[in-house]
C-alpha positions in Angstrom: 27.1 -0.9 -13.0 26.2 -3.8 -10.5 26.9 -1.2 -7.7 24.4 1.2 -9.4 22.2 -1.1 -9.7 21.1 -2.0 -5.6 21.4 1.6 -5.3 18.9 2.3 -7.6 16.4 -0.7 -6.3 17.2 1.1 -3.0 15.8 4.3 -4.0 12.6 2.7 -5.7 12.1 1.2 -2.2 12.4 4.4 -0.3 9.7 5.9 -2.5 6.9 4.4 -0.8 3.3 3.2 -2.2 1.8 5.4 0.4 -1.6 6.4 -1.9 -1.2 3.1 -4.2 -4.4 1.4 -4.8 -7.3 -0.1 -2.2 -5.5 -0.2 1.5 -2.0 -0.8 -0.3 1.1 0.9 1.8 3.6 -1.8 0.6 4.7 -3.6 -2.1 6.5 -6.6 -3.4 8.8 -7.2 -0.4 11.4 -9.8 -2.7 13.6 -6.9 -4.3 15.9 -7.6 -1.0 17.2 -10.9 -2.2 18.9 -9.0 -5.0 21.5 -7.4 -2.4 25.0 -7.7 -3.3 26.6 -7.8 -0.4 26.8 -10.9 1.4 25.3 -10.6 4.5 22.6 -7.1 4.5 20.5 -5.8 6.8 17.8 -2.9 6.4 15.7 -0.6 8.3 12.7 1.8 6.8 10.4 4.2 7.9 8.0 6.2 5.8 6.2 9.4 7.1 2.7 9.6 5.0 0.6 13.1 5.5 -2.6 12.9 3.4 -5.1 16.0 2.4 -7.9 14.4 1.6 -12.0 16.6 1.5 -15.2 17.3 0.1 -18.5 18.8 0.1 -21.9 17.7 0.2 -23.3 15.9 -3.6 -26.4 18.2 -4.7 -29.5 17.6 -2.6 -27.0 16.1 0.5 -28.1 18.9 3.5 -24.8 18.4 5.5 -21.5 20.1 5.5 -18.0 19.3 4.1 -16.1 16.9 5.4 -13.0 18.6 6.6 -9.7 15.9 6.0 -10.5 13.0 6.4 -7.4 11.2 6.2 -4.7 11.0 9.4 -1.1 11.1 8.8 0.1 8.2 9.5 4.1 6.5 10.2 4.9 2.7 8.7 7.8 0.6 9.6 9.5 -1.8 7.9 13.0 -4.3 8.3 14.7 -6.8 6.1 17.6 -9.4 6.3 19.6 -11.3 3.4 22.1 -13.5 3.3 24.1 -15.7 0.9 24.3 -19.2 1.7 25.8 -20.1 -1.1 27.0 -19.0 -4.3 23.6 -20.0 -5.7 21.0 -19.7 -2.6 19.9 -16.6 -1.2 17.6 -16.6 2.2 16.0 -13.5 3.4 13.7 -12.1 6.0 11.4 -9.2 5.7 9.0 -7.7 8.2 6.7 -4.9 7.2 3.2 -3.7 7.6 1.6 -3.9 3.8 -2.1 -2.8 3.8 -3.5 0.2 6.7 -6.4 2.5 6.7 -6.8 5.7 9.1 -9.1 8.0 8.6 -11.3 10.0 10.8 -14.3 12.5 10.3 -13.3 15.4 12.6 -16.4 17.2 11.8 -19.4 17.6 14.2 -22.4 14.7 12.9 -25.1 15.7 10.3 -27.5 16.4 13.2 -25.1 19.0 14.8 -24.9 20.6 10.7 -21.5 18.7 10.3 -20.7 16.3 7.3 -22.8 13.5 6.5 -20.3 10.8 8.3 -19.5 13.5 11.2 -17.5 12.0 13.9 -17.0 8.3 12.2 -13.6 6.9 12.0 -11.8 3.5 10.9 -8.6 2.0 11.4 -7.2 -1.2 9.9 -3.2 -1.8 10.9 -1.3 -5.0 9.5 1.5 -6.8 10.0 3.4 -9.6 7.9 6.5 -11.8 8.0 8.1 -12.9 5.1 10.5 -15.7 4.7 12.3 -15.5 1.5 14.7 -18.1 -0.5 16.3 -17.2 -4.2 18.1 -20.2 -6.2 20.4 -18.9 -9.4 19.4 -21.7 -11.7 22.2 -20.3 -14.3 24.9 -17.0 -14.8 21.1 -14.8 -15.9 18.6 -16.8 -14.5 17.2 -17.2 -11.0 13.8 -18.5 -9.2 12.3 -17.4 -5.7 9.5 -17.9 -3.3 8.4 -17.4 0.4 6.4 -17.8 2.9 3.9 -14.9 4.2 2.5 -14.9 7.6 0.5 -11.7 7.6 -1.8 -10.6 10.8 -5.2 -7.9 10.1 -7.3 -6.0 12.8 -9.4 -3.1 12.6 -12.1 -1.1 14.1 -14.4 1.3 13.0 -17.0 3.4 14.2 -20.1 4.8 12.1 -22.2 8.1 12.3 -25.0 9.0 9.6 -28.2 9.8 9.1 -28.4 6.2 6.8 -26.4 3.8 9.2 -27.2 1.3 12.3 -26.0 -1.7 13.6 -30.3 -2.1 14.2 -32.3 -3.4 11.4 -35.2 -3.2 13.2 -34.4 0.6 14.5 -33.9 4.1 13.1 -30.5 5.4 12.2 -27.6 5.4 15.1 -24.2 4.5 15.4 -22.2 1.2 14.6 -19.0 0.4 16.0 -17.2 -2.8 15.4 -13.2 -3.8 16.8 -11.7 -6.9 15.6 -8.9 -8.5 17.3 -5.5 -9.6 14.5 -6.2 -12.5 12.9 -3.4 -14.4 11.4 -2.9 -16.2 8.4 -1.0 -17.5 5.8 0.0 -16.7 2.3 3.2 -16.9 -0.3 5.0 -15.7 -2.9 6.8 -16.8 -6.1 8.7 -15.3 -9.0 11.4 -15.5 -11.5 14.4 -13.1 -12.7 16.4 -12.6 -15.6 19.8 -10.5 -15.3 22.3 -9.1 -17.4 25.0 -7.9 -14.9 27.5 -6.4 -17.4 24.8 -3.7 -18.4 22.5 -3.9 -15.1 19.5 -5.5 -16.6 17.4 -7.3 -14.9 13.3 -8.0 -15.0 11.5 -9.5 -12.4 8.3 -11.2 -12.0 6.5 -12.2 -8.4 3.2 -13.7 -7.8 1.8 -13.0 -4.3 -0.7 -14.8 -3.0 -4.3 -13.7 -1.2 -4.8 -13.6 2.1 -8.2 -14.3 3.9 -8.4 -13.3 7.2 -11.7 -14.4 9.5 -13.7 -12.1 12.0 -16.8 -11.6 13.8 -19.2 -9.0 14.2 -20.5 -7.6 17.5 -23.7 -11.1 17.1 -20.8 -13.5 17.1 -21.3 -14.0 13.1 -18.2 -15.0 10.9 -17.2 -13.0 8.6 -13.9 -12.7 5.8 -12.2 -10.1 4.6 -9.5 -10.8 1.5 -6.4 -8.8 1.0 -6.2 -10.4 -2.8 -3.8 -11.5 -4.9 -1.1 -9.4 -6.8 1.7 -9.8 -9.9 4.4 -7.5 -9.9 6.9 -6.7 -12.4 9.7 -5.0 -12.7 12.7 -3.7 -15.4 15.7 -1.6 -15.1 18.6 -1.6 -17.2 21.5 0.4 -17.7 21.2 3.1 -20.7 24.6 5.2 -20.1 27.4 5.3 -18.0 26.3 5.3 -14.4 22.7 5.7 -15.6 19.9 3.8 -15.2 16.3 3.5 -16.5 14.0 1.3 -13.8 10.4 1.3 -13.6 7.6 -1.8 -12.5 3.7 -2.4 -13.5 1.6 -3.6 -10.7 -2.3 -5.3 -10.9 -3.9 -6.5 -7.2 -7.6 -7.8 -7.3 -9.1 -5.4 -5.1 -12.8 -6.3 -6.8 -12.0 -9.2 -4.1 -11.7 -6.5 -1.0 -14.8 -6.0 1.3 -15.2 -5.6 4.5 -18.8 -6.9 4.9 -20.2 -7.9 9.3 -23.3 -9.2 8.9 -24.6 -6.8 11.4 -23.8 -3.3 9.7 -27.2 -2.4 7.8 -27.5 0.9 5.3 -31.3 2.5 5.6 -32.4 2.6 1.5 -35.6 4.5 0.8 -38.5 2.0 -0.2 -36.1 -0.8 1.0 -35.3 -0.6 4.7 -32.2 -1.6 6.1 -29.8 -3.6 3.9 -26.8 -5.4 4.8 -24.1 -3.6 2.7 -20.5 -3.3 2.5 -18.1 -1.0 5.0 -15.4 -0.7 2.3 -14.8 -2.1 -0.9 -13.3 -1.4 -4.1 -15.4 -1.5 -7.4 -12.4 -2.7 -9.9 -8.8 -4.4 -9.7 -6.2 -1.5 -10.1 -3.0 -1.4 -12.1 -0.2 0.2 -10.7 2.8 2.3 -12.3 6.0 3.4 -12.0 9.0 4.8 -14.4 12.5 6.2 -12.9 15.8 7.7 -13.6 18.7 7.1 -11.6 22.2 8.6 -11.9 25.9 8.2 -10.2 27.3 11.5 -9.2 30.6 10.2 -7.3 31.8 7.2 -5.7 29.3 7.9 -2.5 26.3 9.6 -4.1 23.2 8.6 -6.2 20.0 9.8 -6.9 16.8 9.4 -8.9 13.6 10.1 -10.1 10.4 8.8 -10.0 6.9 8.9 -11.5 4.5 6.8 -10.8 0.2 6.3 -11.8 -2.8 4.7 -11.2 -5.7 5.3 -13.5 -8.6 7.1 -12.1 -11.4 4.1 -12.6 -14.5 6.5 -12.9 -16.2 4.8 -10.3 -18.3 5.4 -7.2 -15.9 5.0 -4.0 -16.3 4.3 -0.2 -17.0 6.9 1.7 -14.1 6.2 4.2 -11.8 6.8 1.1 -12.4 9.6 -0.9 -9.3 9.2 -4.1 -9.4 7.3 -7.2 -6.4 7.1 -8.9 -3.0 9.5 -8.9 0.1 11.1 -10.7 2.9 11.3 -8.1 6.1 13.1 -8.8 9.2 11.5 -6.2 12.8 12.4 -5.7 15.5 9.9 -3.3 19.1 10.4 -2.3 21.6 7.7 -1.6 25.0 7.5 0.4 26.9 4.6 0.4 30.2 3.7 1.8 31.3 -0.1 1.7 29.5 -0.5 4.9 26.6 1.1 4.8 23.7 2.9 2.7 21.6 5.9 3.8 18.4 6.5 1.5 16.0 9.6 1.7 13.3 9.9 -0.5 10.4 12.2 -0.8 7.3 11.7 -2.6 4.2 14.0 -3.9 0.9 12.4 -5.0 -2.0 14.3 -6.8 -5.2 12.3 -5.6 -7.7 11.9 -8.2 -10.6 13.8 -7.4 -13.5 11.1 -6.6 -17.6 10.7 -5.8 -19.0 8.5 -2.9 -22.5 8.3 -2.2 -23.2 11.5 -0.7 -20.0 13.6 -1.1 -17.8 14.7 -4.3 -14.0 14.8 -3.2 -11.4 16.9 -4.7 -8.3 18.8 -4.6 -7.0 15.8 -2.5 -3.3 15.2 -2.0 -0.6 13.5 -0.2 3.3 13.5 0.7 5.7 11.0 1.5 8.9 11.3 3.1 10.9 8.1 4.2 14.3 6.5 5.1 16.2 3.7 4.7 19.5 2.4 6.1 20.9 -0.4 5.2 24.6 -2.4 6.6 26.7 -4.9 4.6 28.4 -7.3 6.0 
């Protein structure tokens, strides 16, 4: 059963957070410290291929949007090793928050969507140094270090945007340079080896990353705070129940130069958000996972975020999901090969000026992972 369980935390991996809420692509990067094996080293990739459209909101003369979402590949790597009977160190690298999307569609002048031709990108990066002390036989504590790096540019087309608030619509491009900075982590875990229980709490601190706009302004953008926690236990032989509820602040997201202006009707031109996210979002998952033989597992996933009824960025187009996933393990003494595949029903959503629907998006990743 203590086998079956890191298989099991290695399939919940696999099946990435690709659509999870805000600019999420990662989760809680502490599950490695939980290895077995002594020494362990893993390698991830996750391929992400979005479907994400809509048409014009009543009274809106422009045309659908096309997809606006790009596929996209993320990378991730860990290292764990026992120091001790009692202290674990670890090492993760990963890239936890992105955005790509891109308006493929000829601008609203030309009869294309309202946002035709605009496009934003936001890539991370993050470093996390891990250490895990077993206080007792069932109880353990952990913690780390998080030195995460943000950039981003963007580049905006309507008939309601400028980067003059002085002037008549136009474009607005910005491209920020990575900032780094610093964050951490810390949680607590209570295990039952002997029926492969174990729950799991982590605390992960915000991040606030500064910028400035194409004036030279400052400006901050947050990648907030989030709690995870997790469960799994063993309910039959070679069968185990695992699943994990997640909250991040994203009302604490926003991406907000002091040069971008929206053009409001009996207003002018207002400094408003890029992208933000009207409420904190709660994230879900509940598995099955089963031992077929000594070198197979496999399991199944489904995870959900609540649709939150609320208006959404234009630059995102979802709200909330059902997602259906399936993973595969092989394992040998030495080594452990993980597939996974994932499907995600995108809750249909309203921005200002287009109503999105029918969206979707599928997952497929691998991870390999070598004890030593």
């Amino acid at each position: 059963m203590k086998k079956y369980l890191v298989i099991v935390s290695a399939l919940a991996m696999t099946a990435t957070t690709a659509s999870a809420g805000g600019i999420e692509r990662r989760g809680d990067p502490s599950v490695i410290l939980f290895e077995k094996s002594r020494n362990y080293v893993e390698f991830s990739v996750a391929h992400v291929d979005p479907s994400v459209s809509g048409e014009p909101l009543a009274g809106i003369p422009t045309g659908p949007t096309g997809n606006i979402q790009r596929s996209y590949r993320s990378f991730a790597g860990g290292f764990k090793t026992d120091v001790t009977d009692r202290l674990t160190l670890g090492l993760v690298i990963d890239e936890p928050v992105g955005v790509k999307v891109d308006y493929r569609t000829p601008p609203a002048s030309l009869g294309g969507a309202f946002f035709g031709t605009s496009n934003a990108e936001i890539s991370s990066i993050a470093i996390t140094a891990l250490a895990k002390y077993q206080t007792t036989d069932r109880f353990s504590v952990y913690g780390g270090l998080r030195y995460m790096g943000l950039d981003g540019n963007v580049l905006i087309l309507s008939p309601a945007t400028t980067g003059d608030p002085l002037g008549g619509p136009g474009p607005y491009s910005l491209d920020v340079d990575k900032d780094y900075q610093l964050g951490y982590l810390l949680g607590a875990a209570y295990e039952i080896p002997d029926i492969a229980l174990r729950v799991a709490l982590t605390y992960e601190s915000e991040t606030e990353h500064d910028f400035k706009d194409n004036t030279g302004a400052p400006f901050k953008v947050e990648i907030p705070r989030a709690v995870t926690l997790r469960a799994q236990t063993g309910i039959a032989a070679n069968t185990l129940l695992f699943g994990s509820i997640r909250w991040r602040e994203w009302t604490k997201f926003k991406i907000q130069p002091g040069d971008f202006f929206e053009l409001v009707p009996g207003f002018g031109a207002v400094n408003v958000p890029i992208a933000s996210e009207p409420k904190d979002i709660w994230t879900y998952e509940l598995g099955i996972g089963r031992k077929f033989s000594e070198n197979w597992s496999g399991a199944f996933i489904l995870g959900y975020e609540k649709d939150q009824d609320e208006q959404v960025g234009n630059l995102s187009g979802k709200d909330g999901y059902i997602s259906y996933g399936l993973a595969a393990t092989y394992e040998t003494d030495k080594i452990r090969i993980t597939t996974g595949i994932r499907y995600f029903d995108l809750g249909d959503a309203d921005s200002t000026v287009t109503a999105f629907s029918d969206n979707s998006a599928l997952a497929v990743a691998t991870m390999v992972g070598f004890k030593f």
